[in-house]
C-alpha positions as CSV (number, residue, x, y, z in Angstrom):
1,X,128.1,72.8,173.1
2,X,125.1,75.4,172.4
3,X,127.4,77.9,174.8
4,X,130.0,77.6,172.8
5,X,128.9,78.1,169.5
6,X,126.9,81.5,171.0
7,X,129.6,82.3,172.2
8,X,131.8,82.0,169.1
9,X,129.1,84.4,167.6
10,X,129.5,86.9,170.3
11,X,133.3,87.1,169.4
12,X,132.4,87.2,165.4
13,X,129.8,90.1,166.7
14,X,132.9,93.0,168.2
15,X,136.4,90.9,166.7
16,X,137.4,89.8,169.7
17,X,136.6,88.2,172.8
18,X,137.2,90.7,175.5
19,X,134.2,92.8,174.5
20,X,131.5,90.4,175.1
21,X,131.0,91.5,178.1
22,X,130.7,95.2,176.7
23,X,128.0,94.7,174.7
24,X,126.1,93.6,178.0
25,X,126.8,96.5,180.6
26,X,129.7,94.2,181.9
27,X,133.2,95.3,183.0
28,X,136.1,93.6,181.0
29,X,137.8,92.5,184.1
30,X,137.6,89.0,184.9
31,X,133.5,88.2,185.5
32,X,131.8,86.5,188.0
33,X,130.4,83.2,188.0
34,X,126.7,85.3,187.7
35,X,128.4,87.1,184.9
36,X,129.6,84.4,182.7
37,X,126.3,82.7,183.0
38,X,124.3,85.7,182.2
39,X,126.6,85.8,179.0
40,X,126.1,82.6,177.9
41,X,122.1,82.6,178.6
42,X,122.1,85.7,176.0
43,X,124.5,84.1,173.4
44,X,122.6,80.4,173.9
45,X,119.0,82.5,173.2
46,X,120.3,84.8,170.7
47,X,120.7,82.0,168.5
48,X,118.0,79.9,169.1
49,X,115.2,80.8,166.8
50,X,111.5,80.5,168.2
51,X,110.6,77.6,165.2
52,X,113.4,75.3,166.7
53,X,111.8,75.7,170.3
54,X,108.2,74.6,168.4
55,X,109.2,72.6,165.9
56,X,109.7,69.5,168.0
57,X,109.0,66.4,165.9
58,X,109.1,63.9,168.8
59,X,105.3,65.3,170.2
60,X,103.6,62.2,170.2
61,X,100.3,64.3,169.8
62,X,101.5,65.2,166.1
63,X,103.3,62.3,165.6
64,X,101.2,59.2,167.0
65,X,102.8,56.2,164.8
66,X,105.4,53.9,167.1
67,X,105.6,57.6,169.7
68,X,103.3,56.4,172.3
69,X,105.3,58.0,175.3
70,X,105.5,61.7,176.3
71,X,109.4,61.7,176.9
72,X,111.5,63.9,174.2
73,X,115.5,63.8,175.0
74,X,117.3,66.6,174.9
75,X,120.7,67.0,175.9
76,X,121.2,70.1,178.0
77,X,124.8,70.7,177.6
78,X,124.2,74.5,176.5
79,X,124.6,75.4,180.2
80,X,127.9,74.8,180.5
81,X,130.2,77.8,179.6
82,X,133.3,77.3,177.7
83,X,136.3,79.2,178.1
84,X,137.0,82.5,175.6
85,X,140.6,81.5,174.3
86,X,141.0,80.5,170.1
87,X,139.3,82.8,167.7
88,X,137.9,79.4,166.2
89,X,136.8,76.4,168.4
90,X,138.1,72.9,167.7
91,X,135.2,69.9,166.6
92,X,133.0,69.4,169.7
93,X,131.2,66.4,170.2
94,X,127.9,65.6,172.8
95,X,126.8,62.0,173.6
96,X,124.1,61.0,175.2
97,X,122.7,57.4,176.2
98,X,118.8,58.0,178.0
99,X,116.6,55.3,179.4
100,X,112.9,55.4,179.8
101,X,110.9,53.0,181.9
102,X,107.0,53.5,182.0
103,X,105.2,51.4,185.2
104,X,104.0,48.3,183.2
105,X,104.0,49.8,179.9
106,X,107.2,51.3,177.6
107,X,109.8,51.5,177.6
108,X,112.5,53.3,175.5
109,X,116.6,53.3,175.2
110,X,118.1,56.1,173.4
111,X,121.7,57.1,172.1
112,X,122.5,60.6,170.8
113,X,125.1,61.5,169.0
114,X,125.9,65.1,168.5
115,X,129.0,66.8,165.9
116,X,129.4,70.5,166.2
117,X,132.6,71.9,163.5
118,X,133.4,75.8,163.7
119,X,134.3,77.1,160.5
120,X,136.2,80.3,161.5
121,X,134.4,82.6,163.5
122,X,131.1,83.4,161.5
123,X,130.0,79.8,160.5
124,X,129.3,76.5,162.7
125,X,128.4,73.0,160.8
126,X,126.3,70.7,163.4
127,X,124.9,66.9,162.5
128,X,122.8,64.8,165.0
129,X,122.2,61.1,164.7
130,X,119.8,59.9,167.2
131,X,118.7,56.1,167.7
132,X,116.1,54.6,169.9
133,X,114.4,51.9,170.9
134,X,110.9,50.7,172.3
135,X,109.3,47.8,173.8
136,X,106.2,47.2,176.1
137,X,102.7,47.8,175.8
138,X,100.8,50.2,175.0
139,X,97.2,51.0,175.8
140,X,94.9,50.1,172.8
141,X,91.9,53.0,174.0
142,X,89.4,50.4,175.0
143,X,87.9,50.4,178.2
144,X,88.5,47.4,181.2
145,X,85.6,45.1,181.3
146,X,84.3,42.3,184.0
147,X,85.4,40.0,181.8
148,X,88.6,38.7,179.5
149,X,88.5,40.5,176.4
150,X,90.3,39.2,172.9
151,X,91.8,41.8,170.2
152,X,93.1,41.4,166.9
153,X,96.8,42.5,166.2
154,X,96.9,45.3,164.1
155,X,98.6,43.0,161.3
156,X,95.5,40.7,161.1
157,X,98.0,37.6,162.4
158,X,97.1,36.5,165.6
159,X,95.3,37.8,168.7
160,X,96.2,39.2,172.2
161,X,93.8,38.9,175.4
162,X,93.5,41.0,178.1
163,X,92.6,39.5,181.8
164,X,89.1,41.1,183.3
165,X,89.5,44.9,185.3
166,X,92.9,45.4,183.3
167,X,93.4,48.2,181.1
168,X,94.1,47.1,177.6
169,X,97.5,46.8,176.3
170,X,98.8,45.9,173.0
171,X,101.6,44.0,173.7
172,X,103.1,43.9,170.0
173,X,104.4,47.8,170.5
174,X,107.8,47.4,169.5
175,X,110.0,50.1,167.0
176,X,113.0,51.6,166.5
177,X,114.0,54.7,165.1
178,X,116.9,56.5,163.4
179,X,117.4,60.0,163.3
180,X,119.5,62.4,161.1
181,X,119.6,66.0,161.5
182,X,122.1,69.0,160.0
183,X,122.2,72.7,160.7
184,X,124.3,75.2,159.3
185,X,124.6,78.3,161.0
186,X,126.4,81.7,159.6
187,X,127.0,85.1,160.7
188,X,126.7,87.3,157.8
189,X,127.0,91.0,159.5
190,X,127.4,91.8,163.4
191,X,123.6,92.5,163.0
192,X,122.5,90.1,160.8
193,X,122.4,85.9,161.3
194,X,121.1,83.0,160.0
195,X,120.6,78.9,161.0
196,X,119.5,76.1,158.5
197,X,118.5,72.8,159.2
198,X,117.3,69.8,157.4
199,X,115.8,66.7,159.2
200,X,115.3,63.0,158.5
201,X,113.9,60.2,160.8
202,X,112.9,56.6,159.8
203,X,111.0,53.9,161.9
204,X,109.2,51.0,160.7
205,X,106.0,52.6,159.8
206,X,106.5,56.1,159.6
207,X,109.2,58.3,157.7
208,X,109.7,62.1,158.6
209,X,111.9,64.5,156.3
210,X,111.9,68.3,157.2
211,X,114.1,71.8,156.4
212,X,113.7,74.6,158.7
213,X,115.1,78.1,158.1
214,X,115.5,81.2,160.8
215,X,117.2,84.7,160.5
216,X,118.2,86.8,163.3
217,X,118.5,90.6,163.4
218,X,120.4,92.2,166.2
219,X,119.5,95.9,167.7
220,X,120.3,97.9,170.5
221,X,123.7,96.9,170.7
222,X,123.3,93.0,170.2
223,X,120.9,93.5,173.7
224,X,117.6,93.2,171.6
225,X,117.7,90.1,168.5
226,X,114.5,89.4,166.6
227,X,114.1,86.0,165.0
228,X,111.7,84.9,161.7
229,X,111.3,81.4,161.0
230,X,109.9,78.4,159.4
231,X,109.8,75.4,159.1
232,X,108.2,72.2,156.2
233,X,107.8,68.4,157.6
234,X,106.6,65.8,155.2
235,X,105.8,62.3,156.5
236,X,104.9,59.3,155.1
237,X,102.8,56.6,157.4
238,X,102.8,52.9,156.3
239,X,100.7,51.2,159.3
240,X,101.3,47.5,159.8
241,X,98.4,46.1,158.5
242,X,97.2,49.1,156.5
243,X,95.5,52.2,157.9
244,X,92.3,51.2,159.3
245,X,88.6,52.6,157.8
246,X,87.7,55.1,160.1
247,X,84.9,53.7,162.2
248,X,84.6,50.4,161.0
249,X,84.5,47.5,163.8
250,X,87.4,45.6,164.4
251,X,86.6,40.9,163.2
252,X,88.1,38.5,164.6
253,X,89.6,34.8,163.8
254,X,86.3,32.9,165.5
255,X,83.9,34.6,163.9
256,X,84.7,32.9,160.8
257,X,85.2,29.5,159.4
258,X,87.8,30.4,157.7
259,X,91.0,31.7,157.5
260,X,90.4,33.4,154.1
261,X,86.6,34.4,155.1
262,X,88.4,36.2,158.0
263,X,91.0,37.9,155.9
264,X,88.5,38.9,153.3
265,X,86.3,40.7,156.2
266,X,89.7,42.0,157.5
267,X,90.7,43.1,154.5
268,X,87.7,45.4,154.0
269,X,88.5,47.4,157.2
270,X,92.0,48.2,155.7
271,X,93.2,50.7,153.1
272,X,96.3,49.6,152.2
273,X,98.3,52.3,150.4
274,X,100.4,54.2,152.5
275,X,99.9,58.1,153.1
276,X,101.2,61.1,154.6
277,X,101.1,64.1,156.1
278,X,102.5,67.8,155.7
279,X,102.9,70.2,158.3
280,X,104.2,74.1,158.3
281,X,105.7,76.1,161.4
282,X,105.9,79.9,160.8
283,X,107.3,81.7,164.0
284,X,108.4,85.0,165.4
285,X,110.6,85.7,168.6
286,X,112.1,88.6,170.5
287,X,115.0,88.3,172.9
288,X,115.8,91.0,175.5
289,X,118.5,92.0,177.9
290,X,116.8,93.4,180.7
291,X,120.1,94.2,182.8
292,X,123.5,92.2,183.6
293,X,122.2,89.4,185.1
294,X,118.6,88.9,183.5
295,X,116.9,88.4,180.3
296,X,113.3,87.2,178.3
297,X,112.3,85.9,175.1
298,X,108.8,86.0,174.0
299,X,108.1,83.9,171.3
300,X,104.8,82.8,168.5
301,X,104.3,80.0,166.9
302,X,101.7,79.1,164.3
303,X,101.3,75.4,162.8
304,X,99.6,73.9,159.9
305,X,98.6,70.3,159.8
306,X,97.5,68.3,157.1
307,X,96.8,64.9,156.2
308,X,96.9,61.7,157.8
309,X,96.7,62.3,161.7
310,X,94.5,59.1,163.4
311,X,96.2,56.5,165.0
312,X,95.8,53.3,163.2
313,X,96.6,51.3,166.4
314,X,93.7,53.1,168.7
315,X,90.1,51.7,169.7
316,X,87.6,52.7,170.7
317,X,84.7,50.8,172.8
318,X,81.4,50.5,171.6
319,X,79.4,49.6,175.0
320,X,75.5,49.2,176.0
321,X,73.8,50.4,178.9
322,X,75.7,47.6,180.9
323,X,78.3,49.2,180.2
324,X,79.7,46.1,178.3
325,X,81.9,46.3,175.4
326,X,79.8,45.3,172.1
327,X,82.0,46.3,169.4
328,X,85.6,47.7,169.1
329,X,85.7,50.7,166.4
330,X,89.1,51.9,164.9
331,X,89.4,55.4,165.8
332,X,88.7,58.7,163.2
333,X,90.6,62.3,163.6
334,X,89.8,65.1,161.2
335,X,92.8,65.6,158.7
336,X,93.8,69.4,159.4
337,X,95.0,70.7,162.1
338,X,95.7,74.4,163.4
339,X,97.7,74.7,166.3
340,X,98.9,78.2,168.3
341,X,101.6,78.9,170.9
342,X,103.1,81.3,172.7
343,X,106.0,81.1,174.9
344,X,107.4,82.9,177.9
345,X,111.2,82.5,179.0
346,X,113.3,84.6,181.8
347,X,116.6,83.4,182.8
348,X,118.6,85.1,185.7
349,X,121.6,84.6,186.7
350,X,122.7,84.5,190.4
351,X,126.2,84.8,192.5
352,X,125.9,80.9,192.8
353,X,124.2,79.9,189.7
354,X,121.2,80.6,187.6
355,X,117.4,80.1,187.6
356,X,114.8,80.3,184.9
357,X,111.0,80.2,184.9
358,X,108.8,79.4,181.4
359,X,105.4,79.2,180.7
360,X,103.7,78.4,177.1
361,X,100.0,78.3,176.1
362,X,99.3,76.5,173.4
363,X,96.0,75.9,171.2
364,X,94.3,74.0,168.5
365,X,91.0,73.5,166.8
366,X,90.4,70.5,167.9
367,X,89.9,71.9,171.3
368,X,93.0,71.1,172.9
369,X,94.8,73.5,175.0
370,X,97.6,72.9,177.5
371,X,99.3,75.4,179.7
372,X,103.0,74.3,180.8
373,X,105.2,76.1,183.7
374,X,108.3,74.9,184.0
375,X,111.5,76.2,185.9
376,X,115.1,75.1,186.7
377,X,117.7,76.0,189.2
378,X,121.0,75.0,189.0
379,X,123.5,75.8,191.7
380,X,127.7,75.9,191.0
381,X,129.1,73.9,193.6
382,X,132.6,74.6,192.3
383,X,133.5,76.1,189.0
384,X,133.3,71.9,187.5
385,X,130.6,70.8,189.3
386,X,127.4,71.7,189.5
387,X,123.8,70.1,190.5
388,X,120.5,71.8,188.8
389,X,116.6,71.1,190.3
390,X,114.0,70.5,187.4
391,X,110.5,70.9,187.7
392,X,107.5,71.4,185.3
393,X,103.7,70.9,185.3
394,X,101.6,70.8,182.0
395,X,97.6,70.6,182.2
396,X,95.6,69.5,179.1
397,X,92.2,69.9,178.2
398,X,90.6,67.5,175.8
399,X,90.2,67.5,172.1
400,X,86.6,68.0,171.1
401,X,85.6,64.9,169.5
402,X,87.9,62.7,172.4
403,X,85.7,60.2,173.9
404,X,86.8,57.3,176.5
405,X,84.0,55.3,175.1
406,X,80.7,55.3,172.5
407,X,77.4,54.3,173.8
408,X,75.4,51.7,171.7
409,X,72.2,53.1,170.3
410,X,73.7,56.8,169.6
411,X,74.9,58.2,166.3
412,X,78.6,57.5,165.5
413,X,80.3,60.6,165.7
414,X,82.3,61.0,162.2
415,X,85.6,61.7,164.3
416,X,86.0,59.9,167.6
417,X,89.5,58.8,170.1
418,X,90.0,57.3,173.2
419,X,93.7,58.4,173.2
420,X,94.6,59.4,176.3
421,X,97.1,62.1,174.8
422,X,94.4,64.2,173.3
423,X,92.4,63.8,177.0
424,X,92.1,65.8,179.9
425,X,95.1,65.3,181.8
426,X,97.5,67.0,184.4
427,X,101.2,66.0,184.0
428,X,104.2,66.6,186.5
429,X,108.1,66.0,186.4
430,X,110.3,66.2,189.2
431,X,113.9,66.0,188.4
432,X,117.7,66.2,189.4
433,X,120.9,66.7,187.3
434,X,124.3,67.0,188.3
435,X,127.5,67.9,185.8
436,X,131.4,67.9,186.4
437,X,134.5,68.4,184.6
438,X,136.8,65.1,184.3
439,X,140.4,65.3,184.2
440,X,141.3,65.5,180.5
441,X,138.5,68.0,180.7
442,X,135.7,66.2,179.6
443,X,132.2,67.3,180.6
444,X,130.4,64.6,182.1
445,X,126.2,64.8,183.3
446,X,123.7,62.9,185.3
447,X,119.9,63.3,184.9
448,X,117.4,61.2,186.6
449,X,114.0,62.8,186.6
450,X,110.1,61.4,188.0
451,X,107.3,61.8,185.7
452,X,103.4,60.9,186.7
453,X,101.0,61.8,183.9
454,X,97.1,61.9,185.8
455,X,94.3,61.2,183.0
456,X,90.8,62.9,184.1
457,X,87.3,62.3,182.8
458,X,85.7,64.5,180.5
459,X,82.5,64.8,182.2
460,X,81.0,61.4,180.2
461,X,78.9,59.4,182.7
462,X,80.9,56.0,183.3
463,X,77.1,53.4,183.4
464,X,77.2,49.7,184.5
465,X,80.5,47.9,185.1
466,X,82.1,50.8,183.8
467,X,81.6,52.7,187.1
468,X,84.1,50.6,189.2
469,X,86.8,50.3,186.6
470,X,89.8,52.6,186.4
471,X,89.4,54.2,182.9
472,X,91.4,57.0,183.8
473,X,95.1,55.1,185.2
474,X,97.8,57.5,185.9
475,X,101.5,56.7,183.9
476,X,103.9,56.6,186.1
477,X,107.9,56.9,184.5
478,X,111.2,57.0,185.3
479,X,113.8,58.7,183.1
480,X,118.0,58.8,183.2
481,X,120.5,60.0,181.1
482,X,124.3,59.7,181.0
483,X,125.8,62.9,178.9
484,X,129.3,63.4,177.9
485,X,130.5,66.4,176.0
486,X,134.2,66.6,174.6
């Protein structure tokens, strides 16, 4: 779908479509397989702005309410290329149905439903509705003990236990989520482009609503494009329960004679108006053809955070020298945030296919920064069928105040997580996708991709019991997706 509306702009760009090729160093004869793709790379990056590549509002480290799983579905059908007949495209439409399966934790179904409508040649109206799904457990950030331990439920009803050397779950994670999107996107000069976007996704506890805005300026010939944009998120949070105190200790039921004594004690840990959170993306990006079959986009990103950003489900354990759990705190994070990121992208395109290699560096301070490589390489089997290799490795180094545990007898910190997502943490995905054309000439794809996720310690000095417990388990996940495009 992406192809084709890029594309459509290339057309828009020199009047017709025989000249795409021109504008690229490319004969107007019939191209090659490497040639085509090389085309569409350059139209798909031309017209992706740098704040749609970093604005993604599915990061479960900005976005920890009901996202406790480091998936984010995407549906890749931008790589297949679309023939260059009609000066104006008819309706496209992308679906999408993805399933996520976590070892013993979540797990996540997801349809996506995708509307692109070409107006003319200069202007492309696209909606998204997205609608998910998820169930399992989810670890609560306390540690395994010798013994069974007992947690309240975030709502204050009821209680879940966890059997002795197992790694606390909550059992009560269950959402689901709806997601709206729009984007306009008009070419207003063969130099000059813009996209517009506006964003709305609902789940039980937590409401997103964003706009975004990029514009485009072609040089060199439509071989150099420089993109500007931003983006504005607001988001509400509504925690079952009510947002825990920061650092208060979580009651329970049998401390109390009572059912109101207990609800009066829990009711003091809570702060039960809802809140929210704002968050601003400003970005800059430069796209080059380098030659025929190869091109890079360089790309920076700067975020704003502000407001409410702990996790109203996370614990931490408050253990003595034993290494015993005495107390269960709700966790603390600071309310601003200010993240950086820079990206790296080459794509080249080969006589049986095309490869690309990306790396981004991203940092905060809070202390976390990550380094991701990632490359594909898909190979064209026939001129319908295709199969495409997938792999990408992130590392993560810990936010400052993240802590697998507290020690009795010290100072509470004033922010403190056990959160696994803001830990030290290596991360790998191994995956396969294969794509055809159907009869009627529907595109159909397959994905089905590995992903392990290795937790390391922060140098803290695991005393007692805790020194034969796992308190770092790897996450082991399975995802598939089924993509049809028509």
């Amino acid at each position: 779908m992406a192809a084709t509306k890029t594309v459509n702009k290339s057309k828009a760009r020199t009047g017709t479509g025989t000249k795409i090729g021109a504008s690229l160093g490319i004969s107007a004869s019939e191209p090659s397989i490497a040639e085509a793709l090389s085309i569409a790379s350059f139209a798909l990056l031309s017209m992706t702005s740098s704040v749609a590549i970093a604005a993604q509002r599915d990061s479960v480290a900005e976005n920890p309410i009901g996202r406790d799983t480091q998936f984010a579905a995407v549906i890749t059908t931008d790589e297949a290329v679309t023939s260059d007949t009609d000066e104006t495209d008819p309706a496209e439409i992308d679906a999408a149905l993805l399933y996520y399966l976590e070892q013993d934790r979540v797990t996540v179904a997801e349809g996506i439903f995708n509307l692109k409508l070409p107006v003319g040649d200069k202007r492309v109206y696209e909606g998204k509705l997205v609608l998910d799904t998820l169930t399992g457990s989810s670890a609560n950030g306390a540690v395994p003990q010798d013994e069974r331990q007992t947690f309240t439920r975030p709502s204050g009803n009821g209680e879940y236990n966890i059997d002795s050397g197992n790694t606390p779950l909550d059992d009560t994670f269950k959402d689901t989520r709806v997601q709206l999107s729009g984007n306009w996107a008009e070419i207003w000069s063969p130099d000059w482009s813009s996209n517009h976007g506006l964003y709305l996704s609902r789940e039980y506890d937590y409401t997103s609503m964003g706009i975004n805005s990029a514009l485009e300026r072609s040089f060199n010939k439509s071989n150099t494009q420089l993109s500007l944009g931003m983006a504005y998120y607001y988001d509400l949070v509504d925690p079952v329960g009510g947002r825990p105190v920061a650092m208060s200790k979580m009651v329970f039921r049998d401390d109390f004679d009572s059912q109101t004594e207990f609800r009066t004690e829990f009711d003091k840990t809570r702060q039960i108006a809802s809140t929210d959170k704002q968050t601003v993306d400003l970005s800059v990006g430069l796209t080059q053809i380098i030659n025929r079959y190869m091109l890079v986009q360089l790309s920076y990103n700067l975020s704003s955070l502000k407001g409410y950003m702990t996790d109203p489900y996370k614990v931490l354990s408050l253990v003595d020298a034993s290494g015993t759990s005495e107390a269960y705190l709700y966790e603390s994070r600071p309310d601003e945030r200010l993240k950086q990121s820079f990206y790296l992208f080459s794509k080249y395109a080969l006589s049986t296919g095309v490869t690309d290699l990306a790396y981004r560096y991203s940092h905060d301070d809070w202390g976390v920064s990550s380094h991701t490589f990632e490359t594909r390489y898909r190979y064209n089997f026939t001129s319908t069928f295709f199969g495409q290799l997938h792999l990408r490795y992130y590392r993560q180094e810990a936010a400052s105040f993240y802590r697998a545990f507290l020690n009795s007898g010290e100072e509470l910190p004033e922010f403190a997580s056990a959160d696994y997502r803001i830990g030290n943490m290596n991360a790998y995905t191994l995956g396969i996708k294969i794509g055809h054309s159907l009869v009627d000439g529907t595109k159909a794809s397959y994905r089905l991709e590995y992903y392990q996720q290795d937790p390391y310690s922060n140098g803290e000095q695991a005393t007692g019991q805790l020194a034969h417990h796992e308190l770092y388990p790897s996450i082991k996940a399975i995802i598939f997706q089924l993509g049809l495009s028509f």
